[in-house]
Phi, psi and omega in degrees: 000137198241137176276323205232110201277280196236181199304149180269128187294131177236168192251148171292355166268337163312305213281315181297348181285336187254002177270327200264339191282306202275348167297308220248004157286301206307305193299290176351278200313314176309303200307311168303339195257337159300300167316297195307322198288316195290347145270028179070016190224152178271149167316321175303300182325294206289340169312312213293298181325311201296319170308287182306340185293300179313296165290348179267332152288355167266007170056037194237159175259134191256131138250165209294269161344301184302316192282002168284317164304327187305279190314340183040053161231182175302158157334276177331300171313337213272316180303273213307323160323284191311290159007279198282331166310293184296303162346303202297320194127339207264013181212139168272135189214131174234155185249131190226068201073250199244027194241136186254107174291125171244139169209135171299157182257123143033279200297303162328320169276340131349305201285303203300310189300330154333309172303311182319302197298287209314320176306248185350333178265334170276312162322308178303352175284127205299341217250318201266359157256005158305294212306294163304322148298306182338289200298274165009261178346294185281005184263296177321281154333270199319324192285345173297290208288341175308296190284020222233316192270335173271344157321299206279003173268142195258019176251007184113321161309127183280182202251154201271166188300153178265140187261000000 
């Protein structure tokens, strides 16, 4: 579906503003994904723990399926996750019918609370919390420019809501 009958106007402070969004995401993530290594887990492992923590402090039961969508990946990916976790040690995994039950291990909750730290001391760094006001700010400023480029289209998308 083509949005736009011909190119959209953008201002070259538009386009740094979205060059600049998608910059300081970036950094984020490496910072999560630096933490994350330094508790010994890849950032998707630590969604999960984080995930599964959760829902288990919520008295809810995490299954396998629900995590896929959490992670908003394939099958496969989330089984290989669940898999090398559970090796580790740091995951449970029960067969409930066709449903596969997830609880964090002992160990898992450990594992997991490490992760917690080591993420806060990389947040806590002056450069990556700047980075996230920044990133704040300029998430505001696109949706200005976002909603600005579905004003101008002319195909029937109606213009995004006004707040």
């Amino acid at each position: 579906m083509q949005l736009f009958a011909e190119r959209p106007t953008l201002t070259a402070e538009a386009l740094a503003l979205l060059v600049d969004v998608r910059s300081t995401l970036r950094r984020l993530v490496h910072t999560l994904e630096e933490s994350c290594q330094e508790a010994g887990l890849t950032e998707p492992q630590q969604h999960t723990l984080l995930w599964v923590a959760y829902r288990e402090m919520h008295g809810e039961q995490a299954t396998a399926t629900q995590l896929i969508d959490e992670l908003s990946t394939d099958k496969n990916t989330v089984s290989d996750i669940v898999r090398r976790l559970a090796a580790h040690g740091l995951l449970q995994r029960e067969r409930s019918g066709r449903t596969i039950l997830l609880t964090l291990s002992s160990e898992g909750w450990l594992r997991f609370h490490r992760s917690l730290l080591a993420i806060g001391r990389g947040l806590e760094k002056p450069e990556v919390s700047r980075s996230a006001y920044v990133l704040q700010q300029h998430m505001l400023q696109y949706l200005t420019v976002y909603r600005r480029l579905l004003g101008e289209n002319t195909h029937g998308t109606p213009d995004a809501p006004k707040e």
